[in-house]
C-alpha positions in Angstrom: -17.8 -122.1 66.3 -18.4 -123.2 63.1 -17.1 -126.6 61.6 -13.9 -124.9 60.1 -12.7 -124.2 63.1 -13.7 -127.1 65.0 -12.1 -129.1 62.7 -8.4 -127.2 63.1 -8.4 -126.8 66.8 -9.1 -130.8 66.2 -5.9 -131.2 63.9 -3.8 -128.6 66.7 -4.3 -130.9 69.1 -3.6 -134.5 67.0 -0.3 -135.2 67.5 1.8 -135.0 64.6 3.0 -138.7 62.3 5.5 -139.3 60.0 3.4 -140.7 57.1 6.4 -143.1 55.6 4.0 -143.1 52.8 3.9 -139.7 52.2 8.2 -139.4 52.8 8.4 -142.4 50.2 6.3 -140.3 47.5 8.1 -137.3 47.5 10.8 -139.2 46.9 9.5 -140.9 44.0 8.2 -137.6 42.6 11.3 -136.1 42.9 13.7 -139.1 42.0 15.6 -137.6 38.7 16.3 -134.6 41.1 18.6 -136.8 43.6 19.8 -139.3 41.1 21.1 -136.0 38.9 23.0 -134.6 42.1 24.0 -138.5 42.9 25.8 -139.1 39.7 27.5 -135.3 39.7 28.9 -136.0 42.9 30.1 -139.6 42.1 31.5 -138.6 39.2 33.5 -135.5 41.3 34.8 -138.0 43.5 35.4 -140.8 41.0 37.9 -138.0 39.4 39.2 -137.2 42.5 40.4 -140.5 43.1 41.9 -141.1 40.1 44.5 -138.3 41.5 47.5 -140.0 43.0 48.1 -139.2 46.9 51.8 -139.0 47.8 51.4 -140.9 51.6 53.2 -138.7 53.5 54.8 -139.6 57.2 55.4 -137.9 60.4 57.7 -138.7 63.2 58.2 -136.1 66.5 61.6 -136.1 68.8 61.2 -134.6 72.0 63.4 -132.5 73.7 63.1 -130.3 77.3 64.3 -127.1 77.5 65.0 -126.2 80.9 63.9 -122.2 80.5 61.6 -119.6 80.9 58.4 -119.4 78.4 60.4 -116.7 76.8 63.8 -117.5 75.8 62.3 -121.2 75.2 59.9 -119.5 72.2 62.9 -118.4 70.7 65.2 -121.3 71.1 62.1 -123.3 69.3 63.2 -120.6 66.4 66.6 -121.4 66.8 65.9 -124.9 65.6 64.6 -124.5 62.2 67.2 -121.7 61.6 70.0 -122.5 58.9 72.6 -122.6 61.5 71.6 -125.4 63.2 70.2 -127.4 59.4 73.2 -126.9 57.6 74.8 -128.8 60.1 72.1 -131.6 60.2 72.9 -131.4 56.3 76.6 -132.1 56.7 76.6 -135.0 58.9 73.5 -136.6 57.1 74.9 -136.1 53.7 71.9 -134.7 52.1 71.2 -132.9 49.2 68.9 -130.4 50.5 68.8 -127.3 51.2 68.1 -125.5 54.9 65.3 -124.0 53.2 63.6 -127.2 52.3 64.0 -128.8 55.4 62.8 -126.0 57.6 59.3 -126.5 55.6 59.5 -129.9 56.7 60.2 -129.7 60.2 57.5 -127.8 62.9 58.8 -127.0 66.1 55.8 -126.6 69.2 55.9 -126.7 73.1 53.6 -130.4 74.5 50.8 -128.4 75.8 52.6 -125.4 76.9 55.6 -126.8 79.2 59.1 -127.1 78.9 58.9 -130.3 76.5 59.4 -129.2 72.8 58.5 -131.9 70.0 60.4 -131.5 66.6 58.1 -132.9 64.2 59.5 -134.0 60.7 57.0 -134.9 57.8 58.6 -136.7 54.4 57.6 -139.1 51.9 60.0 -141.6 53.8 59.1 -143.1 57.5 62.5 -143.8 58.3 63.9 -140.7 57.1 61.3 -138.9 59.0 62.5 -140.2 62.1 65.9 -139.8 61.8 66.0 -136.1 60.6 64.4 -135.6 63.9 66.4 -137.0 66.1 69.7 -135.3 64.0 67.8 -132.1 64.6 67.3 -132.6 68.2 71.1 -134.1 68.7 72.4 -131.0 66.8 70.3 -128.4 68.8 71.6 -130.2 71.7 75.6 -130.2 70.5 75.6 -126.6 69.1 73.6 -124.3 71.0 76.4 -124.0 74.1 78.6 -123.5 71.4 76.9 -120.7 69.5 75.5 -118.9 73.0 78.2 -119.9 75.8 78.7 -122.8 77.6 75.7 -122.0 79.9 73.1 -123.2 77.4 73.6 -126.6 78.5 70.1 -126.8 79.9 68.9 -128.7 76.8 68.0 -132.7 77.2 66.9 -135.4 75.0 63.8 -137.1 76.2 62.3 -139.4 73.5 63.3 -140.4 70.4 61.3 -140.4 67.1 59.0 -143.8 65.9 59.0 -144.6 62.7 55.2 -144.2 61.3 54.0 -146.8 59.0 50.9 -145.3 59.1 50.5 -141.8 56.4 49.1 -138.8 57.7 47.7 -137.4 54.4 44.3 -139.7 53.4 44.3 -141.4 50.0 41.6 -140.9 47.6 40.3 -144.7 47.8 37.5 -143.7 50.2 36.2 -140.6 47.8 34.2 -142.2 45.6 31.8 -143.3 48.2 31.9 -140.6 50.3 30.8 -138.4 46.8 28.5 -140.7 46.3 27.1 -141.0 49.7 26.9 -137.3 50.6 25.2 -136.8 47.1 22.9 -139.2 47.9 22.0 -137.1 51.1 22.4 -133.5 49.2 20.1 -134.8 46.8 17.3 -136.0 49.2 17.7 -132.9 51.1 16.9 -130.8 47.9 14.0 -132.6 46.9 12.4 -132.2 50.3 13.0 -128.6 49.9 11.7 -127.9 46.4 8.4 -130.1 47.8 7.8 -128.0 50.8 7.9 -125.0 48.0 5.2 -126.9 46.5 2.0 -125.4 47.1 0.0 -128.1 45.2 -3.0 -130.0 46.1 -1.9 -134.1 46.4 -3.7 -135.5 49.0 -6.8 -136.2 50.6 -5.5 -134.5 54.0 -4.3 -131.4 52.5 -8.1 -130.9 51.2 -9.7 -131.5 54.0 -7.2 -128.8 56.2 -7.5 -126.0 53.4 -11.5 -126.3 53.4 -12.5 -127.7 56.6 -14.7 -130.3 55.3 -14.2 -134.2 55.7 -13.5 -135.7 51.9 -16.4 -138.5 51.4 -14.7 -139.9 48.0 -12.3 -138.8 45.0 -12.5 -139.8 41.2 -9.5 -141.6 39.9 -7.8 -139.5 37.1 -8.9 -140.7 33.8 -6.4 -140.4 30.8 -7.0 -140.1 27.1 -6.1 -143.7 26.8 -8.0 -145.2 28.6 -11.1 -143.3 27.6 -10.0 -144.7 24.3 -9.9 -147.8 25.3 -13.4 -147.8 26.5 -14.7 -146.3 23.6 -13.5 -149.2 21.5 -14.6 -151.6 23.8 -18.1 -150.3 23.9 -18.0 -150.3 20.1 -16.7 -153.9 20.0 -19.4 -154.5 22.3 -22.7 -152.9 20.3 -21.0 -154.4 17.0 -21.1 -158.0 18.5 -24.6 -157.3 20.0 -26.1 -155.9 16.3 -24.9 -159.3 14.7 -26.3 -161.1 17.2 -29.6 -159.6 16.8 -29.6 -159.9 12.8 -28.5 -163.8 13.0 -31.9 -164.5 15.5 
């Protein structure tokens, strides 16, 4: 076995580290990468938040409808149809139409049983809660009259809470979430453009590409400082020349 191998069946079986060195220079190296996709995303969300959110409320009334899983689904329909809104409309005075409130009402069974909520969502909490529990009372009042007096199987079980707490998000919190998930899209990227990287950087890489330990390296010498040690050197034989000719 020659040394090559020797020397990777000696890395296989190392245990693997996380140089934090080695993490901290990528990141360096690849710092205008993140801070580009850092400042895209916080100035996304820095527009974003300048859009106004309308807080919008919910409030749920509950009812139980004392039927089979059949003629319950479509009593649930029943509810948001226009004969039973246009009657909410009337005795709540509003200037709505059946249409509009049927997009703001959803009708669904509690975890499949006999209990229906009637969920109303509007700009106003108080509203909210009271269009729910009209809708509710009306279902109640006018279904026996619309189908026979044998629909009377519908009961009021809870009334509807006034939220004071919106349901949509506002755009306070987008600015740092922007910013923060750039920070991490950013740092993602620039680990995977490095692991593209198939140049040399360290010492380690070396010595696992030729299988030979590395005894030393020579620093990197620019074209300034060879410059500067030129001149230096020049300085130097100048002073020692006048030295000379003075003795």
């Amino acid at each position: 076995m020659n040394n090559f191998d020797q020397f990777n069946n000696t890395e296989k079986k190392r245990p693997k580290e996380i140089n934090l060195k080695e993490l901290f220079q990528v990141i360096k190296r690849r710092f205008w990468i993140i801070a580009i996709v850092t400042m895209f995303a916080g100035i996304v969300g820095g527009l974003q938040s300048q859009t106004k959110t309308i807080p919008l409320y919910q409030s749920s009334s509950r009812i139980v409808i004392g039927a089979n899983e059949e003629l319950r689904k479509t009593l649930q329909v029943i509810i948001r149809d226009s004969i039973i809104l246009d009657k909410v409309i009337k005795e709540l005075d509003l200037n709505r139409s059946a249409e509009v409130l049927a997009g703001q009402i959803s009708v669904a069974s509690v975890e499949g049983s006999q209990v229906v909520s009637i969920s109303v969502i509007d700009m106003d909490p108080i509203f909210a809660a009271t269009l729910a529990d009209k809708t509710a009372e009306v279902f109640k009042d006018e279904l026996p009259k619309i189908f026979g007096p044998e629909y009377n199987f519908i009961r009021l079980l809870s009334g509807a809470k006034v939220s004071p707490v919106p349901i949509n998000q506002s755009n306070n919190n987008k600015l740092y979430i922007a910013i923060v998930g750039g920070l991490i899209v950013g740092i993602g990227l620039a680990f995977l453009l490095e692991s593209f990287d198939d140049r040399i950087r360290s010492t380690r890489e070396i010595e696992l590409l030729l299988g030979v330990r590395v005894l030393g390296r020579v620093s990197k010498v620019s074209k300034r400082s060879v410059k500067k040690k030129t001149n230096i050197m020049q300085l130097d034989y100048h002073l020692r020349g006048e030295n000379i000719g003075n003795k």
